[in-house]
C-alpha positions in Angstrom: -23.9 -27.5 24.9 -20.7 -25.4 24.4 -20.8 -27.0 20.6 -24.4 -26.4 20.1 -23.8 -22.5 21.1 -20.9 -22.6 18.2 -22.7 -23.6 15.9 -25.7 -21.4 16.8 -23.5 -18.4 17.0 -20.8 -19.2 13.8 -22.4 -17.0 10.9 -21.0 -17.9 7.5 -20.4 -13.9 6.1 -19.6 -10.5 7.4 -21.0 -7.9 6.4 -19.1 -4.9 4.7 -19.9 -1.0 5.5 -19.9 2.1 3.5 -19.8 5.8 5.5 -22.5 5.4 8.2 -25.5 7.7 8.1 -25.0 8.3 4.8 -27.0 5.3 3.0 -29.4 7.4 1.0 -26.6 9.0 -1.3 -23.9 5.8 -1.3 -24.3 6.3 -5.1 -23.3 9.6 -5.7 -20.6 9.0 -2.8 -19.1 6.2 -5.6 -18.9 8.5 -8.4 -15.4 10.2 -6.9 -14.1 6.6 -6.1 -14.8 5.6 -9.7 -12.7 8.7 -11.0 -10.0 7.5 -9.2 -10.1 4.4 -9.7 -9.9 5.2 -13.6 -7.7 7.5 -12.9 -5.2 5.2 -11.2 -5.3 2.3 -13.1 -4.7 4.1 -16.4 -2.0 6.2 -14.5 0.0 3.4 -13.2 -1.1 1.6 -16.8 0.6 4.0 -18.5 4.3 4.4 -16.6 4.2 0.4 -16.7 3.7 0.7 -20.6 6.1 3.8 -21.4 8.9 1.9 -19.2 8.3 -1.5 -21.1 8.0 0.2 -24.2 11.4 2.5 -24.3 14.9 1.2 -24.2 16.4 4.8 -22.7 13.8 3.8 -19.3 15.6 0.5 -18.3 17.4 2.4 -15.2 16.9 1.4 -11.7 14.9 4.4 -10.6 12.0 3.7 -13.4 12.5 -0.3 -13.1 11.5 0.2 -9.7 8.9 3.0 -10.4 7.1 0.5 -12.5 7.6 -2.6 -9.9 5.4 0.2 -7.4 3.2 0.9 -10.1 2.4 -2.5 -10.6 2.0 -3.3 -6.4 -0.3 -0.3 -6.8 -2.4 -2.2 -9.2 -2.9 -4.7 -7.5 -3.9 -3.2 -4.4 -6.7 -1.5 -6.4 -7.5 -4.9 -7.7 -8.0 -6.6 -4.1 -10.1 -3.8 -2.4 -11.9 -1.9 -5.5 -14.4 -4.6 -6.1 -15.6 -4.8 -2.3 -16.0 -1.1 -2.5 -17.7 -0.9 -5.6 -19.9 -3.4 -4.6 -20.9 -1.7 -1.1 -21.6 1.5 -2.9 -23.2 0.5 -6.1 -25.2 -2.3 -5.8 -25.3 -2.5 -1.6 -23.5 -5.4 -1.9 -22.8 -6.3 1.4 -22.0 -9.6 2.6 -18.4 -11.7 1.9 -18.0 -14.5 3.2 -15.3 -15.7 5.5 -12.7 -17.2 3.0 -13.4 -14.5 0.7 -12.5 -12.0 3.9 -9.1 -14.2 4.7 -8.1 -14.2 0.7 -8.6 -10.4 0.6 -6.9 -9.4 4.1 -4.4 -11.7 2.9 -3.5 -9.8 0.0 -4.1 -6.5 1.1 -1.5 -6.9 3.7 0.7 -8.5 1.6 0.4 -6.1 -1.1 1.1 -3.3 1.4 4.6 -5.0 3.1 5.3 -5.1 -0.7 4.9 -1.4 -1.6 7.3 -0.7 1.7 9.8 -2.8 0.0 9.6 -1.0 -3.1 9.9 2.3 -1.6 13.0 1.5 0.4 14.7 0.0 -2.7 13.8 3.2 -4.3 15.6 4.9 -1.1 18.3 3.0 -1.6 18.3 4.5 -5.1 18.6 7.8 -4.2 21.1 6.9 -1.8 23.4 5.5 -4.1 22.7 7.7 -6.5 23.1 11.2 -4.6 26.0 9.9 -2.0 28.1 7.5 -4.2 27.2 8.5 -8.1 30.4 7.4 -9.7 29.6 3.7 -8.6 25.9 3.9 -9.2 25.9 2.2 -12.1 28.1 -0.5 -10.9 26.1 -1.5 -7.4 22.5 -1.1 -8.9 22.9 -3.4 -11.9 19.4 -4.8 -13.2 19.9 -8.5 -12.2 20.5 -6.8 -8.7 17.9 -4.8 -8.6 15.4 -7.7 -9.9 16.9 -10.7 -7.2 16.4 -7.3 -3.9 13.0 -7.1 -5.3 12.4 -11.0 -5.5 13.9 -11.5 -2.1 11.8 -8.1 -0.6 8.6 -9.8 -2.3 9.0 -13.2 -0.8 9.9 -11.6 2.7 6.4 -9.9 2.7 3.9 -13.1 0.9 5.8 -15.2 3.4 5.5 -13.3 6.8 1.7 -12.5 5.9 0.8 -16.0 5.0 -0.1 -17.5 8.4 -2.3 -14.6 9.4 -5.3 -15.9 7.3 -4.7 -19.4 9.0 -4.7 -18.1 12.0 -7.6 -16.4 11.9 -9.5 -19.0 10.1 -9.1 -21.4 13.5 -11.5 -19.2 15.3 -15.1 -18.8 16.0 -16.9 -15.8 15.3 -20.0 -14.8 16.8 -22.1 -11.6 18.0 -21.5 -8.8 15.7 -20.5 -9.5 11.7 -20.2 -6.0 10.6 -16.9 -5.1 9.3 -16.6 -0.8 9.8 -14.6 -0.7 6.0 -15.8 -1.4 2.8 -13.0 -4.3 3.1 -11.5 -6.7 5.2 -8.5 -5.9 7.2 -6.7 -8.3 10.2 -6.8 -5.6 12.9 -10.1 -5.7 12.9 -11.8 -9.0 11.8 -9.8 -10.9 14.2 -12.0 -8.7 17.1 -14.7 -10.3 16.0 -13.6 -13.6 17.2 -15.2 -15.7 20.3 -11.5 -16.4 21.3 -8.4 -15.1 22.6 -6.4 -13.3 19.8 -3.2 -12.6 21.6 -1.5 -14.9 19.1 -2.6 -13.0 16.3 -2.4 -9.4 18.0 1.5 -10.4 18.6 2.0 -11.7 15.5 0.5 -8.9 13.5 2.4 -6.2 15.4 5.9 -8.4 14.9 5.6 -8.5 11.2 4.8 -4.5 11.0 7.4 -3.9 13.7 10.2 -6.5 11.6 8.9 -4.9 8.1 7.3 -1.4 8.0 9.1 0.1 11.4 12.6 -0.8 10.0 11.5 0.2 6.7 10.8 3.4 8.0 14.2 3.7 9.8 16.2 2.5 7.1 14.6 5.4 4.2 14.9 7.7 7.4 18.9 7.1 7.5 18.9 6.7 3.8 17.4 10.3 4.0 19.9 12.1 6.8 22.7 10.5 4.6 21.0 12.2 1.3 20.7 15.6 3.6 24.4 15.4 4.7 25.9 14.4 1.3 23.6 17.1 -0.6 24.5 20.0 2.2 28.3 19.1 1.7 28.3 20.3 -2.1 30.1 23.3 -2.9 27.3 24.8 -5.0 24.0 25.5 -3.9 22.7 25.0 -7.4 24.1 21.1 -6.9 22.6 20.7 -3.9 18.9 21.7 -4.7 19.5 19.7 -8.0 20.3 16.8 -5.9 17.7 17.4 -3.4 15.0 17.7 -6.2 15.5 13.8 -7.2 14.2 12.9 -4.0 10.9 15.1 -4.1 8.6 12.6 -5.8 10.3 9.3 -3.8 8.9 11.5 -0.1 5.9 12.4 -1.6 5.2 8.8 -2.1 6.6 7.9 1.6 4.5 10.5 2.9 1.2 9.3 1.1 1.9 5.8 2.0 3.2 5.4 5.5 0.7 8.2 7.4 -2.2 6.5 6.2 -0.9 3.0 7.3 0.4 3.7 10.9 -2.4 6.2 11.2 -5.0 3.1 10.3 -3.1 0.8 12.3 -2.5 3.0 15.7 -6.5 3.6 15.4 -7.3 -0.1 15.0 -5.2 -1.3 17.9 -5.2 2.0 20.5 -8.6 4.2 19.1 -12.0 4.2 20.1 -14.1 1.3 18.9 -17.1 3.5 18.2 -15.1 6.6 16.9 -15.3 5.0 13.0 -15.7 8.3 10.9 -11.9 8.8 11.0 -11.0 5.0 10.4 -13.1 4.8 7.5 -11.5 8.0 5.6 -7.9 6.7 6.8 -9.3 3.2 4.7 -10.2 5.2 1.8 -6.7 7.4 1.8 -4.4 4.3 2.4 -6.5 2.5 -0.7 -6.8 5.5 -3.1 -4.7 8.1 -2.8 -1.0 7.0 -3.4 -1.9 5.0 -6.8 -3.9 8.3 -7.9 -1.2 10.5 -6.8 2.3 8.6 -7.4 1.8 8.7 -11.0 1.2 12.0 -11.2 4.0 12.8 -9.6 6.6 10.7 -10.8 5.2 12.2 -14.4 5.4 15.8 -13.5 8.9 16.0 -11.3 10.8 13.7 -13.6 11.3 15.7 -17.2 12.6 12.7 -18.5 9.9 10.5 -17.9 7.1 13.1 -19.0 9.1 13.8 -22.3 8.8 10.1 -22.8 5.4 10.4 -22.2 4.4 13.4 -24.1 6.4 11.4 -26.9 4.3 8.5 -27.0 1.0 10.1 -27.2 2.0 12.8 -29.8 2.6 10.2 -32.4 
């Protein structure tokens, strides 16, 4: 009897959900996502291009500018389509591998941008707090085996979640509250206990993201201490403004994702509004915004740019 139930109750999709209450106009609600998404990918398109493309680039900070502009990518390339889909054609249903694949790589995806923007903390720590060795501790080969290592660490920790969740039942409700799948909250959907996965999940954030956090926090006291230190004001504001586009891109990525993730695990189950414009920040806003940043704080960089596109 207990099998027949499983099988009864075991659907094969879940279903995917735009803003609620606000089906009539899900169209016009995709035009600003479209923008963006343009917006982004030709954005992060073009640092990737201008740092491939010229010789005087091929320093660690723009290295690993275009190693976040390429994470950012792909992050738009795992969750875009589901949105899309949702808004433009009401495209609704994914079905449950589809759901593991793309939770799988969001996640991933996201312990992979934290790696990249603590290597770029580590940057500006070196850079500001021991400058005459800079060029001597963050060689390229270095640079490109942290990165390796940092990208291995987060495919690797993330790969049992889909497994894990794919050993469950599911049954009763199928609707997903975002336009995508995330782990926090298909793996409430199960029939089954999920204390396995509810440890699990908050291990790898607490052994990835948390000491991320704390190690660009210290990176950033040492920064403040070494910077305040210098005789000349002038110095120390020039040093300070290296960091400015580096926090902005902290900023824009960590309160979206401890924000999403404290509301997942802590919030109110039927208080969705403020989950679903967290989903939309955490996916959108850092590719839109990194780029322009990074091009209008670094002179450099937007010389190169304006370079390439007068000729």
């Amino acid at each position: 009897m207990s099998s027949l139930n499983d099988t009864t109750f075991q659907f094969a999709v879940f279903l995917l959900t735009g803003i609620p209450g606000h089906e009539e106009v899900q169209f016009w609600i995709c035009i600003p996502f479209c923008c963006m998404y343009v917006i982004s990918i030709v954005g992060n398109t073009v640092i990737l291009f201008i740092v491939k493309a010229d010789p005087s680039l091929h320093e660690p900070m723009y290295i690993l500018l275009s190693m976040l502009a390429l994470t950012d990518l792909g992050l738009l390339t795992a969750t875009m389509p589901t949105i899309l889909g949702v808004y433009l054609f009401n495209s609704r249903e994914i079905s449950l591998n589809a759901c593991f694949a793309q939770e799988y790589f969001i996640h991933s995806l996201s312990l992979i941008e934290s790696s990249m923007l603590l290597l770029m903390a580590f940057d500006r720590f070196v850079a500001i707090c021991d400058p005459l060795r800079y060029a001597s501790i963050l060689t390229l080969p270095r640079i490109g085996k942290m990165g390796l290592l940092l990208v291995v660490r987060s495919v690797s920790l993330i790969l049992p979640l889909p497994f894990l969740l794919k050993r469950f039942q599911y049954c009763g409700s199928n609707v997903l509250s975002h336009s995508y799948c995330l782990h926090q909250e298909v793996m409430k959907l199960a029939c089954s206990d999920i204390t396995v996965n509810s440890f699990y999940g908050f291990s790898v954030k607490f052994l990835t993201v948390f000491s991320d956090i704390v190690l660009i926090f210290l990176s950033y006291v040492m920064i403040l201490k070494t910077a305040l230190s210098l005789t000349s004001c002038t110095e120390s504001l020039r040093a300070l403004n290296t960091c400015v586009s580096h926090l902005c891109a902290v900023l824009l990525f960590y309160i979206p994702e401890i924000s999403l993730s404290m509301l997942h695990r802590f919030g109110n189950s039927s208080a969705h509004f403020p989950q679903i414009v967290l989903s939309y920040i955490y996916v959108l806003v850092p590719p839109l915004v990194n780029p322009i940043v990074y091009s209008v704080k670094s002179k450099h960089f937007r010389a190169r740019i304006i370079k390439v596109f007068y000729k």
